[in-house]
Residue frames relative to the residue before (quaternion, step in Angstrom):
aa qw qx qy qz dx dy dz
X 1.0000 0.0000 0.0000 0.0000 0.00 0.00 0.00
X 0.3942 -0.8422 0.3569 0.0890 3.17 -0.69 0.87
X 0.2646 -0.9209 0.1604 0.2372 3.81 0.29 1.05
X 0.4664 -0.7500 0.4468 0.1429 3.14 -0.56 0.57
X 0.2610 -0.8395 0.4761 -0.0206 3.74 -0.60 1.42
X 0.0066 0.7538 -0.6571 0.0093 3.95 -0.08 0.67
X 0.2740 -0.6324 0.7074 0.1568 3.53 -1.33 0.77
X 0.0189 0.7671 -0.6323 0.1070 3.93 -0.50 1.17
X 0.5912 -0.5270 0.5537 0.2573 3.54 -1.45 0.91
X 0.3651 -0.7303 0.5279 0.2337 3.63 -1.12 0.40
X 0.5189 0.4852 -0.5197 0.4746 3.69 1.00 0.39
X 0.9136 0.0159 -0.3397 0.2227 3.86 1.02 0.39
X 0.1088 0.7808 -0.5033 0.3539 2.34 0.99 1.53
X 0.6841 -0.5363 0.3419 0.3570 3.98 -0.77 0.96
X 0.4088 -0.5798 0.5024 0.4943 3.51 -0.66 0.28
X 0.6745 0.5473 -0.4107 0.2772 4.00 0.30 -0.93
X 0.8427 0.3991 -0.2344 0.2749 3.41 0.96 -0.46
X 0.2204 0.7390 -0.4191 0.4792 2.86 2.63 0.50
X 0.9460 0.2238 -0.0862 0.2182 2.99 0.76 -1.77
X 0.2158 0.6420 -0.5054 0.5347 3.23 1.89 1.19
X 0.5260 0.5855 -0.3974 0.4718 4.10 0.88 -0.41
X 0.6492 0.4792 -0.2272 0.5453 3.33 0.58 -2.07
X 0.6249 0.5029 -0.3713 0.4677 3.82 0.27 -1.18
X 0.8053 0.4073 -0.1216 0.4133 3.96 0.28 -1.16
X 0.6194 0.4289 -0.3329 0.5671 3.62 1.08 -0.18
X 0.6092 0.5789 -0.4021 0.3634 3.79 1.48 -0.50
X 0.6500 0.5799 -0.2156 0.4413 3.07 1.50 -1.32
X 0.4648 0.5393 -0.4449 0.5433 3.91 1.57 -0.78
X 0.8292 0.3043 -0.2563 0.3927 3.58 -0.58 -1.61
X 0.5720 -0.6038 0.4926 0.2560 4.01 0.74 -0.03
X 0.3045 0.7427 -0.4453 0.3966 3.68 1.26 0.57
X 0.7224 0.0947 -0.1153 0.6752 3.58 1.43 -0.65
X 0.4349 -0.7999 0.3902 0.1371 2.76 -1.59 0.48
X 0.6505 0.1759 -0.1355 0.7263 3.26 2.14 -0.37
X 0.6973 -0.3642 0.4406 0.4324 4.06 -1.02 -0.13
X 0.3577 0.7736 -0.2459 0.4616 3.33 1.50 -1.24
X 0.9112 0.2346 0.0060 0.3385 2.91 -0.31 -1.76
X 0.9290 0.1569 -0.1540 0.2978 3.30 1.37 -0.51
X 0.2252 0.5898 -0.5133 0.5813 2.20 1.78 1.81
X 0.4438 0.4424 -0.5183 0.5820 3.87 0.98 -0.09
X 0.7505 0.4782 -0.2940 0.3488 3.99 -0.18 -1.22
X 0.6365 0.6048 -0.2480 0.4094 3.48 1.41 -0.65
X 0.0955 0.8306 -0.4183 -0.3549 2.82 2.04 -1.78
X 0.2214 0.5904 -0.5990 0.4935 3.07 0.52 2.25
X 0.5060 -0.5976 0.5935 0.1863 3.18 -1.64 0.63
X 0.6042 -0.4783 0.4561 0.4451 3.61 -1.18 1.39
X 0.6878 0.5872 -0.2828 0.3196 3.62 0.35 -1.59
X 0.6908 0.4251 -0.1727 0.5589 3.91 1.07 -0.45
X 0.6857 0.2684 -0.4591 0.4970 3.25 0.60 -0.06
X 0.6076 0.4893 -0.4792 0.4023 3.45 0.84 -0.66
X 0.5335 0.5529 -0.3756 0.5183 4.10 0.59 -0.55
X 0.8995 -0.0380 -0.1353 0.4138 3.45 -0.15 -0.64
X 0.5672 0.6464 -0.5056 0.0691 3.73 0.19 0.39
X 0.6524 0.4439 -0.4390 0.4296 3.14 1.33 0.30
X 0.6891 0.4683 -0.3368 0.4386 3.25 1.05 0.93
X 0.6665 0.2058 -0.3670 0.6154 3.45 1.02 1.10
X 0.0223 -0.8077 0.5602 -0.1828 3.07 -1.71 1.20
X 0.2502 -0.8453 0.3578 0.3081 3.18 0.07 1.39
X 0.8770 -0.4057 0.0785 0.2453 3.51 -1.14 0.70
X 0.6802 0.4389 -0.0918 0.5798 2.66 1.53 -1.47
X 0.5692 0.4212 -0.4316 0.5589 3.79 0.64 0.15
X 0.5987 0.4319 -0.4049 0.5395 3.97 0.81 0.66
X 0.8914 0.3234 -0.0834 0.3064 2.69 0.01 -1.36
X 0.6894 0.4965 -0.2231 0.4779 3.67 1.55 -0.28
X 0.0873 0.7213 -0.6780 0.1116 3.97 0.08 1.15
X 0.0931 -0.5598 0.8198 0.0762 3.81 -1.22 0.86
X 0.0407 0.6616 -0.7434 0.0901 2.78 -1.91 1.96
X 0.2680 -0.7088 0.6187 0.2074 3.10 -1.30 0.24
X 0.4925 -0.5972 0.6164 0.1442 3.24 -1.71 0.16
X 0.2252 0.6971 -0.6800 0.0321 4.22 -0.36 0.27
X 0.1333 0.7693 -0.5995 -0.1762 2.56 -1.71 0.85
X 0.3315 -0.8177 0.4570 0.1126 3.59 -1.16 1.01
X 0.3227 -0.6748 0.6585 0.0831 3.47 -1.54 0.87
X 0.2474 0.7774 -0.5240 0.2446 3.73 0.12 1.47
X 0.4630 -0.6904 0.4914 0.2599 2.92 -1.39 1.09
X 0.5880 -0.6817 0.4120 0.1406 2.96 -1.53 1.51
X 0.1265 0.7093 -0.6462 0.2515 3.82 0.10 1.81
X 0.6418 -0.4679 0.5002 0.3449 3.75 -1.65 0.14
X 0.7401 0.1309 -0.1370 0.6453 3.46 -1.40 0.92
X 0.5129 0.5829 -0.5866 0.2303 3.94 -0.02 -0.03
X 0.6547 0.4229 -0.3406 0.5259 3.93 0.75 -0.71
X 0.6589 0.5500 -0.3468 0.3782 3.83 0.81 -0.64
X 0.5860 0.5420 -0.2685 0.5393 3.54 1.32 -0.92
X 0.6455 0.3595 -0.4125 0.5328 3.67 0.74 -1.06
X 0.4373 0.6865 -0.4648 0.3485 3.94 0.07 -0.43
X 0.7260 0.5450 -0.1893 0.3742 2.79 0.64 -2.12
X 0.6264 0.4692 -0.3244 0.5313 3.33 0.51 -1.43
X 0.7543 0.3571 -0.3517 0.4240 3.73 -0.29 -1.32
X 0.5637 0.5097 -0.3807 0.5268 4.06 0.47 -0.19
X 0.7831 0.4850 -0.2185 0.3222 3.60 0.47 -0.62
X 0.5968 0.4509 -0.1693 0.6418 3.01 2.11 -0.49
X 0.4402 -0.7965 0.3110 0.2742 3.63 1.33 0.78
X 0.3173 0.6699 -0.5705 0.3536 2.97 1.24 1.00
X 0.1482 -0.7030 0.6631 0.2100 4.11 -1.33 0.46
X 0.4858 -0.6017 0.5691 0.2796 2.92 -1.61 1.53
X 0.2209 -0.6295 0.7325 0.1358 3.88 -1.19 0.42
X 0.8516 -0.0551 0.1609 0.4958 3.75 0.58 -1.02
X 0.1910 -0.7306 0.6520 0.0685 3.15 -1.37 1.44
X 0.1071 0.7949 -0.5827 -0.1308 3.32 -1.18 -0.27
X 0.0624 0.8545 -0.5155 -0.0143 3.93 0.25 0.68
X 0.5484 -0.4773 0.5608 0.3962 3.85 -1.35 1.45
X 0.5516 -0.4917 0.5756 0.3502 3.16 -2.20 -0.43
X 0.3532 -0.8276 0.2425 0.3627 3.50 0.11 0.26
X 0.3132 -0.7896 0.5239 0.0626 3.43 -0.35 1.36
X 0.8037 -0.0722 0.1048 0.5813 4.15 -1.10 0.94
X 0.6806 -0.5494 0.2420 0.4200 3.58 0.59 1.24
X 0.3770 0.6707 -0.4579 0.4453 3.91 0.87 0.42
X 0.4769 0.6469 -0.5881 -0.0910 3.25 -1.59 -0.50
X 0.4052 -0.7644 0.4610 0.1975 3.76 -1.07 0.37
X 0.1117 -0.6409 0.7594 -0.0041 3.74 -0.73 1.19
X 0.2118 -0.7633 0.6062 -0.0717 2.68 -2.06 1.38
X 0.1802 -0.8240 0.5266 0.1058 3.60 0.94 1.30
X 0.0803 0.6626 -0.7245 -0.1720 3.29 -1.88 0.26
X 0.2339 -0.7731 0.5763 0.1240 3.45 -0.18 1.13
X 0.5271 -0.1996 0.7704 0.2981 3.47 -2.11 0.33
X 0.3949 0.6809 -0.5546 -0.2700 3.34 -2.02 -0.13
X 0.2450 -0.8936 0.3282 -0.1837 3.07 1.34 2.16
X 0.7375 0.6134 0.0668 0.2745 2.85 1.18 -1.65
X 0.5147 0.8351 -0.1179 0.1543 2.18 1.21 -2.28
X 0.0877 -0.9302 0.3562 0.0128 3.36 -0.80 0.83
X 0.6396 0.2465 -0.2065 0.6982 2.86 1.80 0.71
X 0.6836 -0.4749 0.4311 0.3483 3.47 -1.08 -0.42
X 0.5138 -0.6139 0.4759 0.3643 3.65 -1.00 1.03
X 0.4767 0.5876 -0.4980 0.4236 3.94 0.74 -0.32
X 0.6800 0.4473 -0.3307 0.4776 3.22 0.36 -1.54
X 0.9287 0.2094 -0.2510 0.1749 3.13 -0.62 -1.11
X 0.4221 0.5971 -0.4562 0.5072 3.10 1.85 0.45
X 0.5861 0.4861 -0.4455 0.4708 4.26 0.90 -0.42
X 0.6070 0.4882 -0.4844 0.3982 3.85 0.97 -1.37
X 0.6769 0.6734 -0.1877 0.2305 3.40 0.35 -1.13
X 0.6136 0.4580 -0.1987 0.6118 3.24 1.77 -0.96
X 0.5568 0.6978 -0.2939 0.3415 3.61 1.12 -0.25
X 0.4573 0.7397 -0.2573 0.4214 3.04 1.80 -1.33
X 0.4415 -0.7140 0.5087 0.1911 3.79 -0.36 0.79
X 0.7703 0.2623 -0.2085 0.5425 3.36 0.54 -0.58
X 0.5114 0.4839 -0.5287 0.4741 4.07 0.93 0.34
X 0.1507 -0.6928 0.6930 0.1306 3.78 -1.16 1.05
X 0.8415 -0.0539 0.0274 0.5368 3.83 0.75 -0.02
X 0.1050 0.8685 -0.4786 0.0758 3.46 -1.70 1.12
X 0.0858 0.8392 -0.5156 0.1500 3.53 0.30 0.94
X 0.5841 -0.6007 0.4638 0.2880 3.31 -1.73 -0.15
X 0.5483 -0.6101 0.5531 0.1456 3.30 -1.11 0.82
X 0.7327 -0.2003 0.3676 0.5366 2.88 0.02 -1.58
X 0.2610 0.6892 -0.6738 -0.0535 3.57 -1.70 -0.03
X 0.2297 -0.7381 0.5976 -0.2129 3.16 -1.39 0.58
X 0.0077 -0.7841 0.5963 0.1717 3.41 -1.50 0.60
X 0.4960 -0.7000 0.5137 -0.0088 2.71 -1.03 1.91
């Protein structure tokens, strides 16, 4: 069956499923330490948050993905697009989209769009690791955005 999604205002929305939110944003920022606990802090029942928390979500945790664009000018060697991966995976960034030229006089161009939700460091950084790569002759941004 196939689900169905309703954008609703939060003055009517039940009070229990406000406070399965409150109960879930405690557990994000680390205010609680078990469901336990912040369903007690919510002054909800274990039995409600488990019922609804995979079924409310405040807006902005839909509706807000920050991506970027890279593109790169690399010379065209084996395992050379797998290694750059590697690096961009390691910085908890998720690839969403590849796209790589054919390679022309040993050259070719891949266009990454990454997720960087995750991310664990700083686009600087992982835009210097990246330039390190021996076999990258250039890399910059395209584009990014929240989406």
């Amino acid at each position: 069956m196939e689900k169905k999604f309703y954008l609703v205002r939060e003055d009517v929305l039940p009070e229990a499923m406000k406070k399965v939110v409150l109960a879930k944003q405690l557990l994000e920022r680390k205010k609680a330490a078990s469901v336990a606990e912040a369903a007690q802090l919510a002054n909800i029942s274990r039995g409600v948050f488990y019922k609804y928390r995979d079924a409310i979500f405040p807006f902005q945790a839909v509706t807000k993905e920050n991506i970027v664009t890279l593109f790169f000018h690399l010379e065209d060697r084996s395992g050379t697009l797998s290694q750059l991966l590697g690096v961009v995976a390691a910085a908890g960034c998720n690839v969403l989209t590849i796209h790589q030229t054919i390679p022309l006089q040993g050259r070719a161009n891949v266009t990454l769009s990454v997720s960087t939700n995750d991310m664990n460091e700083e686009i600087d950084e992982l835009l210097a690791k990246l330039r390190q790569l021996e076999f990258v002759e250039k890399v910059e941004i395209v584009g990014s955005g929240v989406y």
